[in-house]
C-alpha positions in Angstrom: -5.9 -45.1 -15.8 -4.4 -41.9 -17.5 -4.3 -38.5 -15.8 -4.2 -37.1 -19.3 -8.2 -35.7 -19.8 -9.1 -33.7 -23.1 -10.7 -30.0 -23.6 -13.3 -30.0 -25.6 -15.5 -27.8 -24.4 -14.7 -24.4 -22.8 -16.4 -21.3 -20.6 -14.7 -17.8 -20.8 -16.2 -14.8 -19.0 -13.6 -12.7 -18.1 -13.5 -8.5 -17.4 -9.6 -8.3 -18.1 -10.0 -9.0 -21.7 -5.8 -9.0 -22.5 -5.5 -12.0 -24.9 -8.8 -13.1 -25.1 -9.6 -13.3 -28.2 -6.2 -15.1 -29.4 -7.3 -17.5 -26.6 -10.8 -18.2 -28.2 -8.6 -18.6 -31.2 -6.5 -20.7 -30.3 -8.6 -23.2 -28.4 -11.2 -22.9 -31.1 -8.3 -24.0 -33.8 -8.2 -27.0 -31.8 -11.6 -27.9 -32.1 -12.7 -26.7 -28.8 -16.3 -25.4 -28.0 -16.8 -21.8 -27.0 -19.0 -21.0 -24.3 -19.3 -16.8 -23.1 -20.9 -13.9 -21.4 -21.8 -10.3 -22.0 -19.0 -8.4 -23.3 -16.5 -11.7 -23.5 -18.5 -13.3 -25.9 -19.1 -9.6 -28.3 -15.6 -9.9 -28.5 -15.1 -13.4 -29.7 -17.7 -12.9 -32.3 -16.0 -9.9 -33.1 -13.4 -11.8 -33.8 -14.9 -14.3 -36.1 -15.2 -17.0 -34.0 -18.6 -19.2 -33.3 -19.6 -18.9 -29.4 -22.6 -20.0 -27.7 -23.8 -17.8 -25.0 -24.7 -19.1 -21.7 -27.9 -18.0 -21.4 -28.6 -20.4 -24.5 -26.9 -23.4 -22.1 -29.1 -22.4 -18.9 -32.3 -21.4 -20.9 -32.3 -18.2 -18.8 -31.3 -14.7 -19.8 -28.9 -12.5 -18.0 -30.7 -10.9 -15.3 -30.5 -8.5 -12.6 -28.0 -6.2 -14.6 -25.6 -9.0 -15.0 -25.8 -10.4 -11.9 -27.1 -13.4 -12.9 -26.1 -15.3 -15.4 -23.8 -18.9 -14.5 -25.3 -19.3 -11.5 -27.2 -22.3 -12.8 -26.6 -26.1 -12.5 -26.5 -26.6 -16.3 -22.6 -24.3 -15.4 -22.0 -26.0 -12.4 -23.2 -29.3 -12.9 -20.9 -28.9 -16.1 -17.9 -27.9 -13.7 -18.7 -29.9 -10.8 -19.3 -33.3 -12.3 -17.2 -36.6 -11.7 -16.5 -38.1 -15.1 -16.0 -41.4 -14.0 -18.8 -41.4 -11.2 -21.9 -43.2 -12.8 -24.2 -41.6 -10.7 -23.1 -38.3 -11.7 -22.7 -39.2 -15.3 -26.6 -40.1 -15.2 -27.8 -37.1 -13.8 -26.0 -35.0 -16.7 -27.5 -37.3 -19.2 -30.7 -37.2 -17.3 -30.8 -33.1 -17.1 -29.0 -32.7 -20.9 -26.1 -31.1 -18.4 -22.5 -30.8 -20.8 -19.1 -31.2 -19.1 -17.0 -28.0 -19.3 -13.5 -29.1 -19.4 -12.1 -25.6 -19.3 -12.8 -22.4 -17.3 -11.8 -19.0 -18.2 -12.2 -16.1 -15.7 -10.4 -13.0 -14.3 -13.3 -11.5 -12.1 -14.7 -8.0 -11.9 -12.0 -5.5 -11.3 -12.7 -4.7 -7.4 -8.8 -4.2 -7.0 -8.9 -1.5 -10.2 -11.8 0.4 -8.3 -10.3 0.4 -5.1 -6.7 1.5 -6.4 -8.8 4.9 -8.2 -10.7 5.4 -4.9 -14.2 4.5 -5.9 -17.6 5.4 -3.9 -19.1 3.2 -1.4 -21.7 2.0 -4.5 -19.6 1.6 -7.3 -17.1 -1.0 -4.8 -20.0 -3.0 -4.0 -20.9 -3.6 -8.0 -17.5 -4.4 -8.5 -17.7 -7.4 -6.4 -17.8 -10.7 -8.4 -20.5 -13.4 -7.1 -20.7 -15.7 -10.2 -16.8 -15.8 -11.1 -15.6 -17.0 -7.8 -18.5 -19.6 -7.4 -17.2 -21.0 -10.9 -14.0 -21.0 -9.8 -14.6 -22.7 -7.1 -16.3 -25.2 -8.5 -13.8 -25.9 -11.2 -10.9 -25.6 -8.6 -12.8 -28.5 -6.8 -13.0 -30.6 -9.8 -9.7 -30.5 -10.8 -8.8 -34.4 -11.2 -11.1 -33.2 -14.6 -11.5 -29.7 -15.1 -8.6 -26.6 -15.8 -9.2 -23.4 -14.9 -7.7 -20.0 -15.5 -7.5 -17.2 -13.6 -4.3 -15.4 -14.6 -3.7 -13.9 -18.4 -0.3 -15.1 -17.8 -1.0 -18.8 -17.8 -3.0 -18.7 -21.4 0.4 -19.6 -22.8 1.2 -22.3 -20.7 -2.1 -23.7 -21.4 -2.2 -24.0 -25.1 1.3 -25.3 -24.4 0.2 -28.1 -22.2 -2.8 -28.9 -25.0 0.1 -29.1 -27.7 2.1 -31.5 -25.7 -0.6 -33.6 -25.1 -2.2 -33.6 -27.8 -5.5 -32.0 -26.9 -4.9 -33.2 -23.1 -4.0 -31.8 -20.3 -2.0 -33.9 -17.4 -3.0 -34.1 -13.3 -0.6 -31.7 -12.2 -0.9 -29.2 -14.8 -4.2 -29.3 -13.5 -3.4 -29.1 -9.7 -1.4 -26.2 -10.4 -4.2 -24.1 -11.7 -6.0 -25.0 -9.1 -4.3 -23.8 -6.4 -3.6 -20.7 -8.5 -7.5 -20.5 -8.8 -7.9 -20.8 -5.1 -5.1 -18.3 -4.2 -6.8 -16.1 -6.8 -10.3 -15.9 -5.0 -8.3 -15.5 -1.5 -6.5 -12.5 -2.7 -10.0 -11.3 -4.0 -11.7 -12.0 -0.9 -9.5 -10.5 1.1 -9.3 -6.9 -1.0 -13.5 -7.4 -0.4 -12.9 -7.9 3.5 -10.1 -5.6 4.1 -12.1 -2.9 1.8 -15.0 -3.0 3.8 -13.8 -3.3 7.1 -11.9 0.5 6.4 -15.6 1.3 4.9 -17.0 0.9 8.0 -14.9 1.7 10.0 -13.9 -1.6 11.9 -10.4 -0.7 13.4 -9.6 -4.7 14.8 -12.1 -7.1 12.1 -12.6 -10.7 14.0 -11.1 -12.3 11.0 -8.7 -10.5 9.1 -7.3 -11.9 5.7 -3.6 -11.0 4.5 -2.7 -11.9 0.3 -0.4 -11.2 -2.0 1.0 -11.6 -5.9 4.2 -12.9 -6.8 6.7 -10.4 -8.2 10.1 -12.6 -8.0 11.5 -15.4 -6.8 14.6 -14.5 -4.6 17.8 -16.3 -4.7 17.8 -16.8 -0.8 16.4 -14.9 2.0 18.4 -12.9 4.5 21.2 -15.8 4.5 21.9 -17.8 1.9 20.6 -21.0 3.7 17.0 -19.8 3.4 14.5 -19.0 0.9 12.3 -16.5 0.0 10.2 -14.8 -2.4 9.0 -11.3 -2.9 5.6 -10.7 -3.1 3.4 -7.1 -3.8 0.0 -6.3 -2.3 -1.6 -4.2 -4.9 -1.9 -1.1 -3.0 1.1 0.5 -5.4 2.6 2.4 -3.1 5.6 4.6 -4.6 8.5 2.4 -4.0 10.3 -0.6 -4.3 7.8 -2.7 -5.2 6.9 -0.4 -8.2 9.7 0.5 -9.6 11.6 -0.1 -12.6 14.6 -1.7 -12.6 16.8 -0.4 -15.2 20.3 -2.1 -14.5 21.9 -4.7 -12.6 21.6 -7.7 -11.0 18.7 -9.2 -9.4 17.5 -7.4 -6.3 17.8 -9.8 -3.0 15.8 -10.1 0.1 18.1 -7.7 2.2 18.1 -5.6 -1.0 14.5 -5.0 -1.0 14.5 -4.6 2.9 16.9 -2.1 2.8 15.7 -0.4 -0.6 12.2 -0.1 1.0 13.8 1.9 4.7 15.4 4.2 2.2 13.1 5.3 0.2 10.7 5.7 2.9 13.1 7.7 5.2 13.6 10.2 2.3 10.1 10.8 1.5 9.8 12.6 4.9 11.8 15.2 3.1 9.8 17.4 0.3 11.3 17.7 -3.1 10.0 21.0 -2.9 11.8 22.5 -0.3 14.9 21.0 -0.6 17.3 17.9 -2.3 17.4 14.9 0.2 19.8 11.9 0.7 19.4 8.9 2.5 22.2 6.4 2.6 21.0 3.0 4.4 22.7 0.0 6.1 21.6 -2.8 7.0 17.7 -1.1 7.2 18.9 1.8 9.6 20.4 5.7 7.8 24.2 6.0 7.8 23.5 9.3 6.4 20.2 11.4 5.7 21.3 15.1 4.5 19.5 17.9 2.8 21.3 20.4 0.5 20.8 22.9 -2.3 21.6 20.1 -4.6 20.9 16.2 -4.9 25.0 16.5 -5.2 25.6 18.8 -2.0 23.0 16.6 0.2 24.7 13.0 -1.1 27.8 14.5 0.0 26.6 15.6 3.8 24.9 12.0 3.8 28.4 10.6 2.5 30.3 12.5 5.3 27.9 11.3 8.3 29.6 7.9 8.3 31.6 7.0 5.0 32.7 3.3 6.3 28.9 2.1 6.7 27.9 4.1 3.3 30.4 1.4 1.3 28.0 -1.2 0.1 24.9 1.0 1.0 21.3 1.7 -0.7 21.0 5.6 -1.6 17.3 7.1 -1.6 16.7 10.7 -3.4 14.0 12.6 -2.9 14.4 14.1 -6.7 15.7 12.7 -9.9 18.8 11.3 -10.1 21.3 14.1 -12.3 24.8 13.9 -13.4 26.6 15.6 -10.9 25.1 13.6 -7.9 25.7 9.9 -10.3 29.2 10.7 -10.6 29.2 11.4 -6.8 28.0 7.8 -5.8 30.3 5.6 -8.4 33.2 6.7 -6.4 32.2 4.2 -4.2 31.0 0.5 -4.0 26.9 0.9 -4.1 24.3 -1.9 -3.9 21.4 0.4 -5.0 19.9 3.7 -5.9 16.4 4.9 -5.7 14.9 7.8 -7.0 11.9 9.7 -8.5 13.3 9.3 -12.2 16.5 10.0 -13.6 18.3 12.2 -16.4 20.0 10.1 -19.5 23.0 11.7 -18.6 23.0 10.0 -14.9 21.7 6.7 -16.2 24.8 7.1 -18.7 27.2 6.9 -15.6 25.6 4.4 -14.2 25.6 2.4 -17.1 29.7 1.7 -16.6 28.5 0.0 -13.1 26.7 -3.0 -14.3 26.3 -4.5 -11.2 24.6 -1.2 -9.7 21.0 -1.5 -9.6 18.8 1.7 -10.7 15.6 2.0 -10.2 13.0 4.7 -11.0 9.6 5.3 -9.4 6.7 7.5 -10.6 6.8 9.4 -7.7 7.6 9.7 -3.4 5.4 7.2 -1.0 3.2 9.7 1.0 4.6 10.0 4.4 1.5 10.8 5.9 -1.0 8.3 4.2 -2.3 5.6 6.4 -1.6 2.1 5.6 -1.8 -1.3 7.8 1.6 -2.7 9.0 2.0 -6.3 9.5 5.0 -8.1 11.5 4.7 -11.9 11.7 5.5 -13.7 15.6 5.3 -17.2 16.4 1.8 -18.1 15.8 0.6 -15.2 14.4 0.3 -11.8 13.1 0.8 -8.4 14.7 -1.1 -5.2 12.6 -1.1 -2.0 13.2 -1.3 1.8 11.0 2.2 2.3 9.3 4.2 5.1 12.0 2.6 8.2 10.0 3.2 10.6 13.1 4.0 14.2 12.2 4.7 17.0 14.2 5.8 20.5 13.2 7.0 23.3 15.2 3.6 24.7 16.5 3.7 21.4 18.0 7.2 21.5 20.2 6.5 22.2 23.6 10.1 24.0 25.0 10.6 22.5 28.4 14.0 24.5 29.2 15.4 27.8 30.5 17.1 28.0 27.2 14.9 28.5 23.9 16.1 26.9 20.5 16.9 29.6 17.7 15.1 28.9 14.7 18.2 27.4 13.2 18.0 24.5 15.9 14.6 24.0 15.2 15.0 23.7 12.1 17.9 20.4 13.0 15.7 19.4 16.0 12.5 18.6 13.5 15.1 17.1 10.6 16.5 15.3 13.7 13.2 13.9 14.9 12.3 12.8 11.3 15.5 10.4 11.0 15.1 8.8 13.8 11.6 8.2 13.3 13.2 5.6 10.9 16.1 4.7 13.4 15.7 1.4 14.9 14.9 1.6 19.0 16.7 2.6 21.2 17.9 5.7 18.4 19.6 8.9 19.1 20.2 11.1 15.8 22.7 14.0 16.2 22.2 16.8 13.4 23.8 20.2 12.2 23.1 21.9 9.5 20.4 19.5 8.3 22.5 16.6 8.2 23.4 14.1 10.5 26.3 13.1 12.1 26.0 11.0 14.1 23.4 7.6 14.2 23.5 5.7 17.6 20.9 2.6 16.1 19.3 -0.8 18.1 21.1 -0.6 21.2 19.4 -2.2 24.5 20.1 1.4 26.3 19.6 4.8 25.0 22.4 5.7 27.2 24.7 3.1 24.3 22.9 4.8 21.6 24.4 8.2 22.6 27.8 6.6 22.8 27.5 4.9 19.7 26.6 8.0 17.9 29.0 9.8 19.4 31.8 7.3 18.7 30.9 7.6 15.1 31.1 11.6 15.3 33.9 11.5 16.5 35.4 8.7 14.1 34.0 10.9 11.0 35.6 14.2 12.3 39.3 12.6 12.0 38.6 11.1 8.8 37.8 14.6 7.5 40.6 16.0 9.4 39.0 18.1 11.6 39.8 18.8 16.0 36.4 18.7 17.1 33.6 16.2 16.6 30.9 16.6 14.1 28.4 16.7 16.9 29.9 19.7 18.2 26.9 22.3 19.1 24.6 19.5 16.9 20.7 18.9 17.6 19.9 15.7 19.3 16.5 13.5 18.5 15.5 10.8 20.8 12.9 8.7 19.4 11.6 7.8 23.0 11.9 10.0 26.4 14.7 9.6 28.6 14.4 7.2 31.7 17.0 8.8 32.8 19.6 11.5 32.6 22.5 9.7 31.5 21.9 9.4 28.1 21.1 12.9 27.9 24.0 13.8 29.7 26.1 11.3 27.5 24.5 13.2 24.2 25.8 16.4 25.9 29.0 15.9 26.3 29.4 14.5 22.6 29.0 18.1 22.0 25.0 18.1 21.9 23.1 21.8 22.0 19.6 21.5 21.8 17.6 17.9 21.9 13.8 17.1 20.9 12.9 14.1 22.3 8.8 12.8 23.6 8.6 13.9 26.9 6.1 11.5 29.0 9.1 10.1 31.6 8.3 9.6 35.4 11.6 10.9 35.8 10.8 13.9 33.6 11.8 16.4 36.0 15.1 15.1 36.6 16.0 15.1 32.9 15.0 18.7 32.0 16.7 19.5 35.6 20.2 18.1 33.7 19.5 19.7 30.8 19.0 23.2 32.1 22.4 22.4 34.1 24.2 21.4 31.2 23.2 24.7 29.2 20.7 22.7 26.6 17.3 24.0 24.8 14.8 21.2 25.1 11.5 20.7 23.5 8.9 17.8 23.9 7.1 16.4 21.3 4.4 14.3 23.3 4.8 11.5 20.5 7.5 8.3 20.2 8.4 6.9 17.4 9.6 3.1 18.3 10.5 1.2 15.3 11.3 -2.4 16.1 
């Protein structure tokens, strides 16, 4: 027996209209009926071509403002039928049920609605009942039935008809199917996850997790494993929206890295000031800010110039001439930015294999979104780190007070290493860093690790004291102890901001007033693990 089954008759109800009516075209050019709904089937007839509405099939009218109108066994009967069951075959002859060989649907646009922020009201009538259940049903039946959810597989469709002459094979069909299914997961999930933040239900009993395909990946983080990048429609300002306009295909540690950059320098508004972030390996080599995108790439450049080779560069403004010809002095995996003048993309051009790409805009810093990390049989979620404090929030726990100057570092400080991975000690001056101590098991290595690098920078420039000489110091967790602090000190450390909340508090600020330093609390951590 073949797997090969024809099309002959087909349903197409869909709210994403893109191609529709060269579908209906096609399909009806090779001598396939059309059934529709509503608007779907104005615009076939629009188009010239003979459609038969539902309703006429079902012997009902739409109802209930559209809310009933294929939920009716003479469309699922037509869907759900076995063609080679007799039993089934009866009943359709008994009832004067049709097969439908083809289904057609995109759903209601719940994700459009939620992406514009709709009311309460207008989210619930934007949730599809009828289109799922058909494509459910189809999905099922697929040893007989195709259906299509995606605009993009029309092609592949008529394609598969031509090649078979008016057939379609098994796994041409399987592959829809599990398309369709993934379809009405990634629906039902935007429903479940929409509501539960409508109602306020922080931890759901059930919580579903989906996303859409943007690219096959060459290989995951090694070569040996492989991956695939995938968006999840909220269109978040970043890498996942941006336009690519040169170079080579983006990897897994690309995106990784491209996504800690860009989100580090949106801490920074393009308002008050240019800001650089040069990233390695997911952790800042060099944040800076500066009167010019060119000024703070340079102060990002001098933090650590060894890890910036091979880096990912985030700006907080469009890319301009000055700062392009700044970062092709050296090798660079990728830029980010908010846009880009024709003059900088005219630099870049000479680099093929540096990748630009160009959002609409800076990720909000401060907008909640849910976080998800996957463990060994499961999934951790929590809000994205969107903690903020300003300086009416820094509690000075010192003899010494901070001048404004160091609170100015102390806050740019604590915003770095907000994006450091734990344990993280940022040192500062000037708004830039200079030194990054990242992922160390101690905080007490962190300070060492940032100081080394100070101190390695400082020679390279040709300079007798450290970088971190009278620098602000961020601690992205308290201090257990007074070493670290101590160590952070002696690496030429003024002033530190760090969360406060240590049993051993006391001791700390104790070393601290000892040691000549201004000290503020922030009563907030930012672990990033």
């Amino acid at each position: 027996m073949t797997d090969l089954h024809p099309v002959r008759r087909a349903l197409l109800s869909v709210s994403d209209k893109t191609g529709l009516t060269e579908l209906g075209k096609a399909l009806s050019e090779r001598g396939v009926e059309l059934l529709s709904t509503g608007g779907s089937a104005k615009a076939l007839r629009d188009a010239g071509l003979t459609v038969k509405d539902v309703s006429e099939v079902t012997g009902f009218p739409e109802m209930m403002d559209g809310r009933v109108k294929t939920l009716h066994p003479m469309v699922h009967g037509g869907l759900l039928a076995l063609r080679d069951n007799d039993t089934h075959v009866a009943a359709m002859n008994e009832h004067g049920i049709g097969t439908i060989d083809l289904l057609v649907v995109n759903l209601y646009p719940f994700e459009a609605a939620l992406a514009r922020g709709a009311g309460y009201d207008e989210m619930i009538e934007n949730i599809d009942i009828g289109g799922p259940a058909m494509i459910r049903a189809a999905s099922k039946n697929h040893l007989f039935v195709n259906v299509v959810t995606d605009v993009q597989d029309y092609e592949a469709l008529l394609a598969e008809l031509d090649r078979n002459d008016g057939q379609t094979s098994y796994a041409f069909r399987q592959r829809l199917s599990q398309t369709a299914y993934a379809r009405t997961a990634a629906y039902d999930a935007a429903v479940s996850n929409w509501m539960a933040s409508a109602i306020e239900e922080k931890t759901p009993r059930r919580r579903a997790f989906a996303g859409e395909l943007k690219q096959t990946l060459r290989y995951g983080e090694n070569s040996h494993q492989e991956a695939a990048f995938y968006t999840d429609g909220s269109n978040r300002p970043g890498v996942a929206t941006a336009q690519q306009l040169q170079g080579k295909e983006l990897s897994y540690n690309n995106i990784n890295d491209t996504d800690a950059a860009y989100e580090l320098v949106a801490e920074f508004d393009p308002a008050d000031s240019a800001a650089v972030a040069i990233i390695k390996h997911a952790n800042p080599c060099g944040v800076a800010k500066g009167a010019t995108l060119a000024e703070a790439y340079q102060k990002a450049f001098d933090c650590d110039r060894t890890s910036a080779f091979g880096g990912i560069v985030a700006l907080n403004q469009p890319l301009d001439a000055d700062t392009a010809a700044k970062i092709v002095e050296i090798f660079t995996e990728v830029v980010i930015a908010p846009g880009a003048s024709e003059q900088a993309k005219e630099i870049f051009a000479a680099k093929k294999n540096l990748r630009l790409l160009l959002t609409d805009g800076l990720p909000d810093p401060r907008k909640a979104i849910t976080a998800y990390k996957q463990v060994a049989g499961g999934m951790l979620v929590q809000d994205k780190d969107v903690g903020y404090v300003d300086m009416g929030d820094l509690k000075v726990v010192t003899k010494t007070a901070p001048s404004e100057a160091q609170m100015q570092d102390m806050l740019f400080a604590w915003k770095v290493a907000k994006h450091v991975k734990s344990n993280a000690i940022v040192y500062v001056k000037d708004s830039a860093t200079v030194g990054v101590g990242a992922g160390q098991m101690s905080r007490l290595d962190s300070a060492n690790v940032a100081a080394a690098k100070a101190g390695r920078m400082a020679a390279e420039l040709g300079l007798e004291e450290s970088l971190a000489k009278g620098c602000a110091v961020a601690s992205d967790a308290f201090f257990p102890f007074a070493d670290g602090l101590l160590e952070a000190a002696a690496a030429g450390g003024a002033c530190v901001i760090q969360p406060g909340g240590s049993m051993r508090d006391d001791e700390v600020i104790k070393a601290a007033n000892d040691a000549g330093l201004a000290m503020v609390f922030t009563g907030m951590r930012h672990f990033r693990h």
